[in-house]
N, C-alpha and C positions, 0 to 999 in steps of 0.2 A: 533585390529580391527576385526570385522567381514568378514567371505570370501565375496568374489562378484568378478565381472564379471572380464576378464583378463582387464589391462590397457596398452596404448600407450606410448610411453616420451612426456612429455612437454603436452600435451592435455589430458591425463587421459583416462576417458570414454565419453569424448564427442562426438567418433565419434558414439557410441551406442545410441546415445540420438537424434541426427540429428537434423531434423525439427521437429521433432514428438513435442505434446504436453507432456510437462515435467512429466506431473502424469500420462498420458497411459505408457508410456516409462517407469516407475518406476514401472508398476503393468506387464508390460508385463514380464521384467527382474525377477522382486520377484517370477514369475511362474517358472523358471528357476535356481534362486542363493536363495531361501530359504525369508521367511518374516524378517528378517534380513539381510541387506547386505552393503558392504560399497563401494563408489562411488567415484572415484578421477575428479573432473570437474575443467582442467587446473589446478592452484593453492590449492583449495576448498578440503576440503576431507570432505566428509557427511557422514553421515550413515542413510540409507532409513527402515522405518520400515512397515509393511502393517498387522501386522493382532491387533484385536482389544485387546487381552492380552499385546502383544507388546507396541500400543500405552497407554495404561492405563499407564504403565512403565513409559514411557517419559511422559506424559502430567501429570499425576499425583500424583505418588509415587515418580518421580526424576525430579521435575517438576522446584525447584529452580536450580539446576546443567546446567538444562536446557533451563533456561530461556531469554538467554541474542541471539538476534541475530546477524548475521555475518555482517561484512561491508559492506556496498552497498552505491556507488557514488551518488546516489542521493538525499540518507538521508543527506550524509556529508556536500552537498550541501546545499539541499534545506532548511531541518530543525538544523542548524548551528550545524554540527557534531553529528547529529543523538542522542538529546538530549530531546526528544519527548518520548508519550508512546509508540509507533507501534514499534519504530525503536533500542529505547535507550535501553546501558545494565542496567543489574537488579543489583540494587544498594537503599542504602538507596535516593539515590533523585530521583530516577524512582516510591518507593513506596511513597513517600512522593506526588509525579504529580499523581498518581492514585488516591490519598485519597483526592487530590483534584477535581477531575475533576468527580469522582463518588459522594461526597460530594454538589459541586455546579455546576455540569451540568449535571450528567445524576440520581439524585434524583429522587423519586414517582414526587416531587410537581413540581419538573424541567419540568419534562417530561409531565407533565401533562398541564401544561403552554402554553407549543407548540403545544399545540392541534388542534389550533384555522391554525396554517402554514398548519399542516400536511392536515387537510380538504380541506382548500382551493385547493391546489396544487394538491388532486386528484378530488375532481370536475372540474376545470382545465384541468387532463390529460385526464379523464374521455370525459370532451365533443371535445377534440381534438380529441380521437377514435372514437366516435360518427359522426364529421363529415366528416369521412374517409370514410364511408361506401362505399362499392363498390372498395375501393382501398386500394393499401398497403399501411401497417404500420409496421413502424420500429419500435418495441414494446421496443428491448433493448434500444435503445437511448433516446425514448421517458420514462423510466422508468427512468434514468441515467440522463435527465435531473430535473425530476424530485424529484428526491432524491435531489441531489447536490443543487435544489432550498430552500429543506424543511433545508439543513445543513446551509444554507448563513443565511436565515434568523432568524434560530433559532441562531447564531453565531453572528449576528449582526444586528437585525432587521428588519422591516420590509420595513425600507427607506434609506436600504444602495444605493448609487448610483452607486459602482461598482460591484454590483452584477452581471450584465453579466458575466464582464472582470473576475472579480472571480472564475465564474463557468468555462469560458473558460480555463483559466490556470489551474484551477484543473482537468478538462478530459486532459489536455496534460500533466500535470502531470502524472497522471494512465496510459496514453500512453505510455509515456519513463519510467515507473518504473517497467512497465507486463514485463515479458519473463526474456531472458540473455541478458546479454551483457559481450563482452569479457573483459572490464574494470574491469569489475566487477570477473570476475573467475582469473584473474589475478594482483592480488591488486598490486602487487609489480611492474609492469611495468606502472609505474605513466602516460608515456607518451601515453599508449593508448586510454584513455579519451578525450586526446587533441586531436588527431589526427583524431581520431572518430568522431568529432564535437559535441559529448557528454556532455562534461564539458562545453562547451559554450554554448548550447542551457540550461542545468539547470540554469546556472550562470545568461544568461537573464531571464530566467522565476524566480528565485529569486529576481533580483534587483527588478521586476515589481510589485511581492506580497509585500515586503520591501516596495515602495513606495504607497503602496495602503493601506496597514496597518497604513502606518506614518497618512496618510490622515484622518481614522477612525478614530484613535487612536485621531488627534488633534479635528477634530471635538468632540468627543466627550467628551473631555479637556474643551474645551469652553462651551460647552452646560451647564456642570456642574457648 
């Protein structure tokens, strides 16, 4: 491994990391241990890259080596062992879910289809700014719902009826998936997920998408 910063027992460098956000805390360090360095988080051993020769390296000359991401509790969870693109390793049926989903959802003529959501939904956000004038506006939320409206509907029409509930469960999704969590820097101590209330808060936000999909899913069985 590469030099980097001294480490603790049992925690590594997370006391260097704190609260800070995770990428200042990595560019402050690179100022110090070289654009190279490697980082022990609990369990986790990383190696942090920062200059743009560096990254060509890993994203693209050794870019299969390094394609595959590390465990994370709430893939395991939520996407039944992290068997999705975002999350799943690189394997013939992770390429095989890419060749489809670039294939028949994210095409010219795919994309070109959803044209008709994407408008809507910013005349939509558009005149909600509009009659703010004089007051604040929450721009990111109001952006974030917005997108997440243009995903529901391109993902399943434009008269799905759990579209709220959908969009709801996916920002708390994003919610419990941003930052650390110690479950997560320490895969091997199973029981801190439970204890956390972690693994029960994903486990209900799964059964809930689980029953909302069965719903789609038969609707859309019958309609056929």
């Amino acid at each position: 491994l590469p030099p980097g910063p001294p480490k603790l027992p049992i925690i590594g460098n997370l006391y260097q990391i704190g609260l800070a956000l995770p990428h200042r805390a990595f560019l402050d360090l690179s100022k110090k241990y070289g654009p190279i360095m490697s980082l022990q988080l609990g369990q986790i051993s990383m190696v942090v890259v920062s200059s743009p020769r560096l990254a060509e390296e890993v994203l693209k000359n050794h870019d299969l080596a390094l394609a595959s991401r590390p465990y994370a509790l709430h893939a395991d969870i939520l996407l039944y062992g992290g068997i999705d693109i975002a999350f799943g390793r690189y394997s013939d049926y992770w390429r095989q879910m890419k060749k489809i989903v670039t294939m028949e959802l994210l095409s010219v003529k795919k994309v070109q289809s959803f044209m008709g959501f994407r408008a809507t939904e910013i005349d939509r956000f558009t005149e909600v700014v509009q009659s703010c004038v004089g007051k604040p506006v929450h721009i990111r939320k109001r952006v974030m719902k917005m997108n997440n409206t243009v995903v529901c509907k391109c993902l399943f029409g434009n008269d799905c009826r759990q579209q709220d509930v959908l969009i709801e469960l996916a920002e708390q999704v994003v919610a419990l998936s941003s930052g650390y969590y110690v479950a997560d820097l320490f895969p091997t101590l199973t029981f801190l997920s439970t204890i956390s209330g972690m693994k029960s808060r994903l486990t209900k936000i799964h059964k809930s998408l689980d029953n909302i999909f069965d719903e789609i899913f038969e609707e859309r069985r019958i309609r056929r």
